[in-house]
C-alpha positions in Angstrom: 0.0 0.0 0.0 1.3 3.4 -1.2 1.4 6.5 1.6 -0.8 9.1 0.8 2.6 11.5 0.2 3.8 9.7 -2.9 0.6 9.4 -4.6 -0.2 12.0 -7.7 -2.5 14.8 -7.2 -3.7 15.6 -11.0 -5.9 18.6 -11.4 -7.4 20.0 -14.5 -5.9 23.3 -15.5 -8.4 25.7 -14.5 -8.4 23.9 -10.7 -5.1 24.4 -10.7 -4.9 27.8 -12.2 -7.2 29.0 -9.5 -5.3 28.5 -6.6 -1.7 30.2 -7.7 -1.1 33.5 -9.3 1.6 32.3 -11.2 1.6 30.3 -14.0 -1.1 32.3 -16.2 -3.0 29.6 -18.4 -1.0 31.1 -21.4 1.8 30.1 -20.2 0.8 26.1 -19.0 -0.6 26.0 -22.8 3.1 27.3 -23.9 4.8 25.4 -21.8 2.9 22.0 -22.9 2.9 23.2 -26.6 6.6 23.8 -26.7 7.6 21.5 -24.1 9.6 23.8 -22.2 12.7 22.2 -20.0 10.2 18.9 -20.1 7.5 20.3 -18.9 4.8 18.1 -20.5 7.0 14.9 -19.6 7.4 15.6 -16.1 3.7 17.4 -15.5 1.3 16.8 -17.6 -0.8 13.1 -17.6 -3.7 13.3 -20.6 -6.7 11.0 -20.2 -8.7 11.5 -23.4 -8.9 15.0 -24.1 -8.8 16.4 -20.6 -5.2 17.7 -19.8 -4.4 17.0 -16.0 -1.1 18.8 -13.7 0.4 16.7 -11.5 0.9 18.8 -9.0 3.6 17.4 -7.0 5.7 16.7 -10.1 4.9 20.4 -10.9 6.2 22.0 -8.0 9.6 19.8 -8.2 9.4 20.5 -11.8 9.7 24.3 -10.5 12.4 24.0 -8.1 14.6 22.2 -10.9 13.9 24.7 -13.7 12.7 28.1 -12.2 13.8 28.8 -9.1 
């Protein structure tokens, strides 16, 4: 059985957008489109046409590239 801190949280891009100032949605559509520093690899899970963040791999995703 998997703890509950290594399991994925995936939230749809609005969710996500509404509770940080920062990335815009312009710029999570850039970032998936051009596949910035992996981006899409590390962050992004598609399940049929809905686009989910993982947001864990998002924020390490940050702290590697960003910050």
């Amino acid at each position: 059985m998997q703890s509950t801190s290594s399991v994925s949280k995936l939230q749809t891009i609005n969710t996500f957008l509404k509770e940080r100032d920062w990335p815009t949605k312009q710029s999570i559509r850039w970032y998936i489109h051009r596949n910035v520093k992996g981006f899409e690899e590390h962050c992004v899970r598609r399940l049929g046409k809905r686009i989910f963040i993982d947001v864990q791999a998002f924020e390490a995703w940050v702290q590697k590239n960003i910050v």
